[in-house]
C-alpha positions in Angstrom: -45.9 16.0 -19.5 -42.4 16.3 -18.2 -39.5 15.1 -19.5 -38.2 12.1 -17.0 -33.9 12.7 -16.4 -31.3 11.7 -13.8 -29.9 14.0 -11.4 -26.5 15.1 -10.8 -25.0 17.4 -8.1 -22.8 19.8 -8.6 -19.0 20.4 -7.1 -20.2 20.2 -3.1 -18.5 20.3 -0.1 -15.0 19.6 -2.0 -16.5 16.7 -4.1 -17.9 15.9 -7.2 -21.4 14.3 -6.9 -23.2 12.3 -9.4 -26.1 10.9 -8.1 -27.7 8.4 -10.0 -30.7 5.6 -8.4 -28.6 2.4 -7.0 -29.5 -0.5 -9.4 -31.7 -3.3 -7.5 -29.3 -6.4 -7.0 -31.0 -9.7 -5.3 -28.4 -10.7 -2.6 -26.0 -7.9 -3.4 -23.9 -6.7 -0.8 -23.0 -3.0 -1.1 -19.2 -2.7 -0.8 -17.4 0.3 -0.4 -13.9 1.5 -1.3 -12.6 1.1 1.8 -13.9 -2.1 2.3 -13.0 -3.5 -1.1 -9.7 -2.3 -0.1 -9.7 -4.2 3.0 -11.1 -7.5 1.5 -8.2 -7.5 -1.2 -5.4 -7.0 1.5 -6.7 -9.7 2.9 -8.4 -12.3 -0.1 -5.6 -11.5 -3.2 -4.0 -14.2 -3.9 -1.1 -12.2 -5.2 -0.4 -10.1 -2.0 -0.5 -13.7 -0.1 2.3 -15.0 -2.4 4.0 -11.3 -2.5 4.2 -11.6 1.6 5.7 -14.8 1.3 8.6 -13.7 -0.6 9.1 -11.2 2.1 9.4 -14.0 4.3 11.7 -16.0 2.4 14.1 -12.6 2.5 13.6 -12.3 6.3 14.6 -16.1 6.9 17.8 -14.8 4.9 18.6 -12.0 6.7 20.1 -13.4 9.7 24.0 -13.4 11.4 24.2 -17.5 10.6 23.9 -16.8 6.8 26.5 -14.4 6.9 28.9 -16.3 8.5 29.2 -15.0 11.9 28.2 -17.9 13.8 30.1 -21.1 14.7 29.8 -24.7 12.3 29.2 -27.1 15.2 29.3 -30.8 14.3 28.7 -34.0 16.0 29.9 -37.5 14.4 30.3 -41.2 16.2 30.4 -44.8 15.0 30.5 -48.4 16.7 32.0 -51.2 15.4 32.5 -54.7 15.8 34.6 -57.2 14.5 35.0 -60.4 14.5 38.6 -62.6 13.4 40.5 -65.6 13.4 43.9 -64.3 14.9 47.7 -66.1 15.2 49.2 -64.0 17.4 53.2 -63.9 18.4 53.7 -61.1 21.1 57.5 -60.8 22.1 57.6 -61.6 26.2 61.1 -60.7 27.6 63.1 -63.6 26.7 60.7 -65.5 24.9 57.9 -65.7 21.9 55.0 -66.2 23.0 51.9 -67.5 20.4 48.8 -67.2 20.5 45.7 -68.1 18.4 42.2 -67.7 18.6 39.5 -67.9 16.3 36.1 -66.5 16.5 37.6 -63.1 19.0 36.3 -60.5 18.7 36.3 -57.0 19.4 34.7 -53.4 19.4 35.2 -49.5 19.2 33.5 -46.5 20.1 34.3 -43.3 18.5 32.7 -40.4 19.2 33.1 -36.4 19.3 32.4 -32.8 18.6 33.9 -30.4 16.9 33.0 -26.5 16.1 35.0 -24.2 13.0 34.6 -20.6 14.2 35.9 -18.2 11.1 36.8 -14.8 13.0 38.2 -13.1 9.9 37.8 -13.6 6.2 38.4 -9.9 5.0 35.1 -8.8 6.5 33.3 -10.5 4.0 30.5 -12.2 6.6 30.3 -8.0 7.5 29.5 -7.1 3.8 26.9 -10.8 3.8 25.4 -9.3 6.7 24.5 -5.6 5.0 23.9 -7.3 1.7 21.3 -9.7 3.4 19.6 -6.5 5.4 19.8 -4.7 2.1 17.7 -7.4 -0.1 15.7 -7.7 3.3 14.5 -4.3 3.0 14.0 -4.4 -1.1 11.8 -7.3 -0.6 9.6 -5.3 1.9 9.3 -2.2 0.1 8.6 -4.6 -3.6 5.7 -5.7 -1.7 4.9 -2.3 -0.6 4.5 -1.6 -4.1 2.4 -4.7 -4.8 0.4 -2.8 -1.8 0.2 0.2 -4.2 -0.2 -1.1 -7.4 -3.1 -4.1 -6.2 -4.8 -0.5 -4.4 -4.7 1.2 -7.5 -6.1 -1.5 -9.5 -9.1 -2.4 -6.8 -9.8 1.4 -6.7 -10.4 1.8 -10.6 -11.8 -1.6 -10.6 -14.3 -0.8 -7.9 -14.9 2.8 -9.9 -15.4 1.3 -13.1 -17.6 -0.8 -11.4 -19.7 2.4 -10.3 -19.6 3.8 -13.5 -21.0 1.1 -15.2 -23.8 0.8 -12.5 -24.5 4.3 -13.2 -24.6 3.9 -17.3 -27.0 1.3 -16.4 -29.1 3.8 -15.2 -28.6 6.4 -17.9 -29.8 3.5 -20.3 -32.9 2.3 -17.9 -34.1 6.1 -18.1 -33.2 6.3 -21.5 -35.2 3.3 -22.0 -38.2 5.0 -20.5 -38.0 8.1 -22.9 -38.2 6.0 -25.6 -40.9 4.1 -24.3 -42.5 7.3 -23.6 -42.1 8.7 -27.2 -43.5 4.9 -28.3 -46.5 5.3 -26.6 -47.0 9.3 -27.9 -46.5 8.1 -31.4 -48.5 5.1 -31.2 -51.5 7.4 -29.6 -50.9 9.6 -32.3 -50.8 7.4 -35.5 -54.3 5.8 -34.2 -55.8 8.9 -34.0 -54.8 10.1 -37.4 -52.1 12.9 -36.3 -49.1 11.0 -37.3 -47.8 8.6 -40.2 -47.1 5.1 -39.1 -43.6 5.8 -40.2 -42.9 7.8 -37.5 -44.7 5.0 -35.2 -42.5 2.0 -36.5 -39.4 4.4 -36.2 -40.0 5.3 -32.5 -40.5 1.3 -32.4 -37.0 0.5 -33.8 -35.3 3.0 -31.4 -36.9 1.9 -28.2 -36.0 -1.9 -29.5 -32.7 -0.5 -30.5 -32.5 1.6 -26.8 -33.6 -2.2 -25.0 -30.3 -4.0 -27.4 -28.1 -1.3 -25.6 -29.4 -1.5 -22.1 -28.8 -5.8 -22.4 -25.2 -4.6 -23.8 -24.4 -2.1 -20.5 -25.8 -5.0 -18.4 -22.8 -7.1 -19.8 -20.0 -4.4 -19.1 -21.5 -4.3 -15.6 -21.0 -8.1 -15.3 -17.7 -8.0 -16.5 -17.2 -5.2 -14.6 -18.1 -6.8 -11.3 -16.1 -10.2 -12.6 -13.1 -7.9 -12.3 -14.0 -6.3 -9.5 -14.0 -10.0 -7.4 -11.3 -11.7 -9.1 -9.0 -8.7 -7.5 -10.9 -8.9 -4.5 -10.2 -13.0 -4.3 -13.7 -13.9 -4.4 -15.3 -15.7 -7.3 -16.1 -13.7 -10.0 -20.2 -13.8 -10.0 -20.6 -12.8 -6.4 -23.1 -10.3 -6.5 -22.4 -7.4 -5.3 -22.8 -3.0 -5.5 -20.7 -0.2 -5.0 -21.5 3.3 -4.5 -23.7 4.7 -6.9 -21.9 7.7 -6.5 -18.4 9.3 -8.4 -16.6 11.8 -6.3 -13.6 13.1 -7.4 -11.8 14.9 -4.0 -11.2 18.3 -4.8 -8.9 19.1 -1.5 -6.1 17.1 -3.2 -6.1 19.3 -6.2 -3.6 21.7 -4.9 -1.0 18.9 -4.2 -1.9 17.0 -7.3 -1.5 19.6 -9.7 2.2 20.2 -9.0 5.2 17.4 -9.2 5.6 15.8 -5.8 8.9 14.0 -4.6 8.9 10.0 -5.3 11.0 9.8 -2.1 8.0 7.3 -1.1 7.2 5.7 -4.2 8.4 1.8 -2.9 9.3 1.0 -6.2 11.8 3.2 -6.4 13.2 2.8 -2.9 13.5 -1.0 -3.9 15.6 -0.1 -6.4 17.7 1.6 -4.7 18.2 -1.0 -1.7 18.7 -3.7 -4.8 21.9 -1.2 -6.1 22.9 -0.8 -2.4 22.8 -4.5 -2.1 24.7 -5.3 -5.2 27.6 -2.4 -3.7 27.9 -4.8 -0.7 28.2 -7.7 -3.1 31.1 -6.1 -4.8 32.8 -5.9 -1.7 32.2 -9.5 -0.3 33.1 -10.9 -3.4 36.6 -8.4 -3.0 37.2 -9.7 0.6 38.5 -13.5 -0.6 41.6 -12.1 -1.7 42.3 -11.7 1.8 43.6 -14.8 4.3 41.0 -16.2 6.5 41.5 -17.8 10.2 39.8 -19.8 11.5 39.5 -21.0 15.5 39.2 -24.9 15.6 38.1 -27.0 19.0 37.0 -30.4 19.4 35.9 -32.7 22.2 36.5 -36.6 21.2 35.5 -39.9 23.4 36.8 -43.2 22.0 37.4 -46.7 23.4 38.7 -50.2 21.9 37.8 -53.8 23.4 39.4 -56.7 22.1 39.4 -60.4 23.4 42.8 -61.4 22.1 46.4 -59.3 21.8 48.4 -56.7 23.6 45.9 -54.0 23.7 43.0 -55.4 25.3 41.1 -52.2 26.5 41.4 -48.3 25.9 39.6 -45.7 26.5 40.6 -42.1 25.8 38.7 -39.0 25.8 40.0 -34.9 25.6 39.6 -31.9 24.1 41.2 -29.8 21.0 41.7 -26.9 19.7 43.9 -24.7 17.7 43.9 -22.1 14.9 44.2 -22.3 11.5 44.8 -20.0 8.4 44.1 -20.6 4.6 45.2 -17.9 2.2 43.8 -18.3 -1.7 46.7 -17.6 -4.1 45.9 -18.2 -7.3 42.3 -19.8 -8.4 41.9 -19.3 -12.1 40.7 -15.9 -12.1 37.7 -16.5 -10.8 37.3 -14.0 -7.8 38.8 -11.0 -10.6 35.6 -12.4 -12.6 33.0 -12.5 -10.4 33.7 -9.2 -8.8 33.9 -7.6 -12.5 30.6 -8.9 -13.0 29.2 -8.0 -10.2 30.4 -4.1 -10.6 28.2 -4.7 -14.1 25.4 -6.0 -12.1 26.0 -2.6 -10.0 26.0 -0.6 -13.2 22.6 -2.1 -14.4 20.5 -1.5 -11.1 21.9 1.7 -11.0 21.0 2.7 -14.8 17.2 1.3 -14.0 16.7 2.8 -11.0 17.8 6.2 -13.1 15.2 4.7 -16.1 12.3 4.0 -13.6 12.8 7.2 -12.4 12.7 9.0 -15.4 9.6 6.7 -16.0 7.8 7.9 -12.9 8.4 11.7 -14.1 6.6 11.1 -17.2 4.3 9.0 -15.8 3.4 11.6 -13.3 3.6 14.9 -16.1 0.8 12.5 -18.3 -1.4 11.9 -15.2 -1.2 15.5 -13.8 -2.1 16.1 -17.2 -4.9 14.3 -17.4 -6.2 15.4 -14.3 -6.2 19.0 -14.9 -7.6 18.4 -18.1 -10.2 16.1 -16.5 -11.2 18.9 -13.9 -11.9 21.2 -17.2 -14.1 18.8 -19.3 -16.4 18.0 -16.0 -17.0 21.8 -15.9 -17.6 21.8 -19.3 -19.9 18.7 -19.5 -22.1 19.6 -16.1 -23.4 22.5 -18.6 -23.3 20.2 -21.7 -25.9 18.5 -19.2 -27.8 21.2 -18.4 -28.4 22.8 -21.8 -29.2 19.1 -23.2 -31.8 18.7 -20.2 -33.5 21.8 -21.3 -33.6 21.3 -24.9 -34.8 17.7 -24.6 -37.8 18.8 -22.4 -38.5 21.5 -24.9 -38.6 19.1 -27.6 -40.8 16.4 -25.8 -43.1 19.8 -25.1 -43.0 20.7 -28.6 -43.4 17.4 -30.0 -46.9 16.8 -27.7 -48.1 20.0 -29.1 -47.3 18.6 -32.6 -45.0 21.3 -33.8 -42.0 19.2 -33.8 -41.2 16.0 -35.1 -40.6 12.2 -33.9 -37.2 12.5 -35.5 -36.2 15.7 -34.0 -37.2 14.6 -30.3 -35.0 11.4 -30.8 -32.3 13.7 -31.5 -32.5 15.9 -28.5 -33.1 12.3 -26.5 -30.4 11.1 -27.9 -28.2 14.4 -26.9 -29.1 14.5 -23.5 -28.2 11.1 -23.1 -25.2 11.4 -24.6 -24.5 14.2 -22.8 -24.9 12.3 -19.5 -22.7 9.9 -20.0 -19.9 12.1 -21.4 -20.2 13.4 -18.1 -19.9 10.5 -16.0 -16.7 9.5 -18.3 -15.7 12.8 -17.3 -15.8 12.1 -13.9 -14.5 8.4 -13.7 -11.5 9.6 -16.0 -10.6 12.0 -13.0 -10.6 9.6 -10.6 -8.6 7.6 -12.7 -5.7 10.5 -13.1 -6.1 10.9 -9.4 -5.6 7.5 -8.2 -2.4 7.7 -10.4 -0.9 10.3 -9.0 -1.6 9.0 -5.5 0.3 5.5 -6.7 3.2 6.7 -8.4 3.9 9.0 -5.3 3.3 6.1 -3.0 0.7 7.6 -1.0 -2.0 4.4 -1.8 -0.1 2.1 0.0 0.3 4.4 3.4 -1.9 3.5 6.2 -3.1 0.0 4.2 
């Protein structure tokens, strides 16, 4: 009798292959990486809310909120009135009186007026570049959300996969056991074995059973991770590839330092410390004078039933410049522009930290990765050489030259050996898809 393994492919045609059988899922919808990428892009409930603050930026960035346009204002009023009046009106060589009660009378003002500022120590210039400069943070901060929420579906949907694929290891680790059960329960009734050896195999295939039920639960929790990121609800069934592969083309980029020139977290930074420059400056321009251009069209009439002005109407236009110069105001603008060169100072110090970050960031994942690409080698023969040695002890054990004990070991090392090697390979991927993020290359094309 054979012994019963999984089967994993070598390093072909640039990947890394372990093949393992898909686990049977009522309703499950296979999802690939792409697609899980897609769905999150689209579902997350974060990127929604990360887009939205792009807008908010945009609805900021525009010539009006810098202070380039025209204030245009429109005001009127009617009133009435109504009096009691004793009235004496000088007529040539008299007095004349008059009263009245009850007259009354009404007014109608109305008018428009616009306040252009066309200089202010081109401080609506520096508004202007500060607004396009927070504009352009905002868009590469969600880049990075972009990056980051693709990194974290990727390993989610790869720890998914692994866990489908320890699943498996158990199932046909499950089966050996069963196996040995059934050899040492044959061999106990006829006499060939102690039922020591029978109750022992019994306790490891129940204790093989208590680890499969365990591995089922990562895979749940697995999956619950999997959809919250995705924006579905968390028990969705579903199935990913049953397959790690770990591209071996990008190993020549990935084993050397590459630029972070499109790392978006960075480039926020930077924009944030450009913005706060252009801050200084606005903040600068009040000491200057600022003129303004003033014009105004007004309509207004008067009716009255008693007095010397019975009826007026008037209506024009005006306009006219005007000039305000802050002298003195406590301070304050000397204040706020110190603080805002501190403000400067700090962006600029953590866009040197995150930097500094990202290096060390990317020497620990490069790292990991070589290393990873060395223990995979190492464990594919680990696999090999546990294979053989568990089939020679099942083969040695049905010829009753070996014992129960000693065929649970060898079991035991193959399927350890298995599943060293599919940490192996999801630990690769994981040092890969971190490299990719902090160089920004995750988010391109999504």
């Amino acid at each position: 009798m054979k012994l019963k393994h999984l089967t994993y492919s070598g390093l072909l045609l640039g990947g890394l292959l372990l093949g393992t059988a898909a686990l049977a899922q009522n309703g499950a919808t296979y999802l690939g990486p792409e697609e899980a990428l897609r769905l999150a892009l689209e579902q997350n409930i974060g990127r929604q809310i990360s887009d939205e603050n792009v807008s908010i930026s945009r609805q900021n960035y525009t010539r009006g909120n810098a202070g380039f346009l025209p204030r245009v204002t429109a005001a009127g009023a009617k009133n009435w009135s109504v009096n009691n009046e004793n009235l004496e009106i000088f007529g040539g060589d008299r007095i004349i009186e008059t009263s009245r009660r009850g007259a009354r009378s009404n007014n109608l003002n109305a008018g428009v007026t616009a306040n252009w500022t066309v200089f202010d120590g081109l401080g609506m210039f520096y508004a202007y570049e500060r607004l396009r400069l927070q504009y352009d943070a905002s868009r590469q901060l969600n880049l990075n959300f972009v990056n980051g929420l693709a990194a974290d579906v990727l390993q989610a949907y790869y720890r998914h996969t692994l866990q489908q694929q320890q699943v498996a290891v158990w199932e046909s680790t499950l089966e050996l056991s069963e196996q040995r059960l059934r050899l040492a329960k044959d061999r106990y009734e006829v006499g060939r074995s102690s039922k020591q050896e029978y109750l022992s195999a019994l306790v490891d295939y129940n204790a093989d059973r208590a680890a499969l039920l365990a591995q089922q639960e990562a895979l749940l929790n697995a999956r619950h991770a999997l959809n919250r990121l995705l924006g579905q609800q968390p028990a969705r069934p579903l199935t990913t590839a049953d397959t790690l592969t770990a591209d071996s083309s990008l190993i020549a980029s990935l084993m050397e330092p590459q630029p972070f020139t499109q790392n978006p977290e960075l480039r926020a930074a930077e924009y944030q410390a450009a913005a706060l420059q252009e801050f200084i400056k606005e903040q600068r321009s009040q000491i200057w004078p600022s003129i303004n251009f003033n014009a105004g069209y007004n309509f207004a009439t008067i009716n009255n039933q008693v007095g010397n002005l019975l009826f007026r109407q008037a209506s024009g236009f005006t306009y006219g410049i005007s000039g305000t110069w802050l002298l003195f105001d406590g301070l304050n603008t000397r204040r706020t522009t110190q603080v805002a060169r501190i403000q400067a100072r700090i962006a600029e110090l953590d866009r040197q930290q995150l930097e500094l970050d990202l290096s060390s960031e990317q020497a620990d994942a490069t790292a990991a990765y070589r290393n990873s690409w060395q223990r995979v080698a190492l464990e594919q023969e680990n696999v090999e050489y546990a294979r053989q040695n568990a089939s020679i002890a099942l083969d040695r054990y049905q010829l009753g030259v070996t014992t129960s004990l000693e065929l649970r070991v060898a079991q035991q090392n193959a399927q350890q050996a298995e599943l060293r090697l599919l940490n192996a390979v999801f630990e690769l991927k994981l040092a890969e898809i971190d490299l990719l993020r902090i160089t920004g290359q995750l988010a391109n094309g999504l």
